[in-house]
N, C-alpha and C positions, 0 to 999 in steps of 0.2 A: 504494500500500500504506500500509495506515494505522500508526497505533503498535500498536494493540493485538494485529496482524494479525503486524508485526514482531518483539514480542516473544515471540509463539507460535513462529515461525521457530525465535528463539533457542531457547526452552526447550528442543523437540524437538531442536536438535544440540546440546544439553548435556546430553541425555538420553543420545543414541547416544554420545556420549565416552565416558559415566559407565561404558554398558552393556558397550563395550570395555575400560574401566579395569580394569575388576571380574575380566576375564579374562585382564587381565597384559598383555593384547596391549598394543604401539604402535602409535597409531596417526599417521599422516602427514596431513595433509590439504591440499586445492589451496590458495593464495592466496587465489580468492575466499571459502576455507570449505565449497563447495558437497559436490565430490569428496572420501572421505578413503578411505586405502588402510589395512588393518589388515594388521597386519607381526606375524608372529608371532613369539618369543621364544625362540632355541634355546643351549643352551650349544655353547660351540667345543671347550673343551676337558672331559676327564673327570679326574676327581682319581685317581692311580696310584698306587693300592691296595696294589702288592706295593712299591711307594717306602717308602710313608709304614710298611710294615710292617718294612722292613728297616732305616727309621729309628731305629721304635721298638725296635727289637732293640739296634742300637748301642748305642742309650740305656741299654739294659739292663746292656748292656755296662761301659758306663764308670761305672753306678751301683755295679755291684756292688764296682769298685775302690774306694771310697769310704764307704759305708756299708750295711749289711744291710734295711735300713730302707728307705732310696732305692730299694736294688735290690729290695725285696718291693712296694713304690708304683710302681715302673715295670713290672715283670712282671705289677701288675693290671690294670693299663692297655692293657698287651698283649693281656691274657686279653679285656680286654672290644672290643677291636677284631676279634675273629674275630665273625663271626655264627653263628647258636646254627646255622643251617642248612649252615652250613660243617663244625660238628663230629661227628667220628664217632663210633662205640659204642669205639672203643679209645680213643679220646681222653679219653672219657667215664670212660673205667676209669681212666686215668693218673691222668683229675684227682682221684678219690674217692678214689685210693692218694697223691695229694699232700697230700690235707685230713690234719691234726693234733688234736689237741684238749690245748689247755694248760690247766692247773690253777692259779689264780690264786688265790692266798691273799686275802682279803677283809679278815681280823682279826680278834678271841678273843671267842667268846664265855664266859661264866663262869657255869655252870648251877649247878641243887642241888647242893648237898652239896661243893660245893670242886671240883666236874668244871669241866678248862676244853674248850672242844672249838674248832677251828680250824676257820673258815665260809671253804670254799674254792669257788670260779665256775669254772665250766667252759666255754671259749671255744672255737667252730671256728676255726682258723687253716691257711695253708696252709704247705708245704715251700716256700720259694719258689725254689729249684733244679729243685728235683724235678718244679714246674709250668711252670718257662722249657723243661725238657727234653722235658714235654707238648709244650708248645707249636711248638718248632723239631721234634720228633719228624713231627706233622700237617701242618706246614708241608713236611714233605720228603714225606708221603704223599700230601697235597695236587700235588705235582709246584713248590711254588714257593719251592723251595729251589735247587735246582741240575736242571739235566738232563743225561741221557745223548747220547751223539750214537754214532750209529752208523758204522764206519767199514770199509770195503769194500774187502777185499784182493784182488788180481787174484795168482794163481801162473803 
């Protein structure tokens, strides 16, 4: 085998690496190089969804001991770890009876004639109790709150 014969060799198995790179696999291959096994790539574990949500609730928890603010930043946080496909039309109600709307004074303006008038902005904001109460309300109709256990009396 010549060189230029050899170096063909090479490219084509640096090509088939490439082509399994490309698709996440690992690949294994013999000693000589010749054999290689493609291993595919599977997770072991799954991330635990109702954990990380009852994390985040704690967190809500010990925000709201502390400041209004923290607690209205960690209750969005919550809101946005539900998936839109998780929530229902009541839930959807709560949230639009949770929305606010605050009046923000800007500052004066001073028109014709001596009028002054006050240039006020209007902000959606939310209750953010009113929306943690959403939230843990879905999560109990959801079932991943607590459950019932049924229990069987013999007379």
């Amino acid at each position: 085998m010549g060189i230029p014969e050899i170096d063909r060799e090479i490219q084509k198995l640096i090509q088939k690496r490439e082509k399994y790179a490309k698709d996440g696999a690992r690949v294994e291959y013999s000693p000589d190089g010749e054999a290689g096994v493609k291993i595919e790539r599977h997770l072991t574990e799954k991330m635990d969804y109702a954990h990380r949500l009852e994390r985040q609730i704690e967190n809500c928890q010990f925000c709201a001991m502390y400041s209004y603010e923290a607690f209205g930043r960690s209750v969005i946080l919550l809101l946005n770890m539900i998936p839109e496909k998780d929530q229902d039309e009541q839930f959807k109600e709560e949230l639009e009876q949770s929305t606010v709307k605050e009046k923000i004074p800007t500052g004066r303006y001073k028109g014709f004639g001596g009028m002054t008038r006050e240039v006020i902005e209007e902000r959606k904001d939310y209750d953010y109790f009113s929306l943690f109460r959403a939230i843990v309300n879905l999560l109990r109709r959801r079932g991943m709150m607590w459950g019932e256990v049924d229990v069987e009396q013999f007379w």
